[in-house]
N, C-alpha and C positions, 0 to 999 in steps of 0.2 A: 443430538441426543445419542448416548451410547446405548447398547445391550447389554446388561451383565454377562457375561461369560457361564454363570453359573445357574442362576434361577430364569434368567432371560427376560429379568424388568428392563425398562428404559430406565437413565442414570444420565444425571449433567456431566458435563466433558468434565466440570471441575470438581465434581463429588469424586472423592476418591472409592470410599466402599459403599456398596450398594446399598440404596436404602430398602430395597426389600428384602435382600438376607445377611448385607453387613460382610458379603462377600468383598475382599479386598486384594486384588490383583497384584497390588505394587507390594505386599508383602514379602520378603524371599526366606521362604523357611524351605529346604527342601526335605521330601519324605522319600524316603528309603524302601528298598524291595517289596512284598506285597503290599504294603499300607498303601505305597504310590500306585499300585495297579487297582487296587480299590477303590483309592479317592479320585485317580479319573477314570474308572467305570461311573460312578456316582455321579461324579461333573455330567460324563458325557447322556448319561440318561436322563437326568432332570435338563442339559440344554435341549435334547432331542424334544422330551414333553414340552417344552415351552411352558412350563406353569408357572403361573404365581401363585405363592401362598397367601391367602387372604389372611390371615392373623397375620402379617406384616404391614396390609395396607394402614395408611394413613389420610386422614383428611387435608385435603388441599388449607393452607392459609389463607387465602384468599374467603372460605369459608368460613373459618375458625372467626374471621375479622367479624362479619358477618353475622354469624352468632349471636355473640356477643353483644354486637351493636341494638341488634334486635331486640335480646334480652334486657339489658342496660334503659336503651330508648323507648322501647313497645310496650312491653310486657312479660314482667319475670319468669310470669307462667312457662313460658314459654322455653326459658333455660331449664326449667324442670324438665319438663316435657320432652324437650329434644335431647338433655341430659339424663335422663333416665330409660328412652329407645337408646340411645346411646351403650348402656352401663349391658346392656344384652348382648351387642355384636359380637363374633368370634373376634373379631380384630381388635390386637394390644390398643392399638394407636387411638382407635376409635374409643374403646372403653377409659383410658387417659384420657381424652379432649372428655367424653360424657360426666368422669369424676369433675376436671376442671369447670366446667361450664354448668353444673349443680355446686359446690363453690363458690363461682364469682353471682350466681345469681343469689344464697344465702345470704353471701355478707351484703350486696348489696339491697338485701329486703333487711336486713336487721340494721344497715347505716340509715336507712330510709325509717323506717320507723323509730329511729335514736333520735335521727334528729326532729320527727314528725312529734319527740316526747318532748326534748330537750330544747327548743324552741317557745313552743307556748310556757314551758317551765321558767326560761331565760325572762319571757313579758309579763310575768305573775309575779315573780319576784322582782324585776325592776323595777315595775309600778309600786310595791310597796316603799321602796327604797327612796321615792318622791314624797 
């Protein structure tokens, strides 16, 4: 695992820009007279704080699977639920997954109830058709 250079998340060897600020090293733009002395004053302050910005974090996949599965298999309740604590966080990443996963639990209460209609409809009319 690398450091970003610039907000000081950890970053895969093979990610190129960072995923908490999208800071991208292998870029070559250079900046010219004061702009360059401001933009690493800047660098070099936010590496010194070592901060991350939390409206960058993102939810691991590994949970997103997770989710889902829960939702899907358990109880839809429950993509409400964690999709709607969700839809509060300061974090983008998080407020995206919380829209998503109220989404895949909607449609999949209204596939579930199509077919919970369209089923018994399917055997009311068949049997007439005997």
């Amino acid at each position: 695992m690398k450091e970003c250079s610039f907000c000081g998340a950890e970053i895969k060897d093979e990610t190129k820009p960072c995923p908490g600020c999208g800071y991208n090293p292998n870029l070559s733009c250079e900046i010219y007279g004061d702009a360059k002395e401001i933009d690493s004053q800047i660098i070099e302050e936010n590496h010194q704080q070592n901060t991350f910005d939390v409206r960058h974090k993102v939810l691991p996949t590994w949970l997103k699977v997770v989710l889902v599965v829960i939702t899907v298999f358990v109880s839809p309740i429950v993509g409400i639920i964690v999709g709607s604590l969700l839809l509060f966080n300061e974090s983008y990443g998080y407020r995206s997954f919380g829209k998503k996963l109220i989404i895949i639990t909607v449609l999949y209460i209204a596939v579930t109830i199509g077919l919970g209609l369209i089923v018994p409809m399917a055997v009311i009319f068949g049997s007439f058709m005997h």
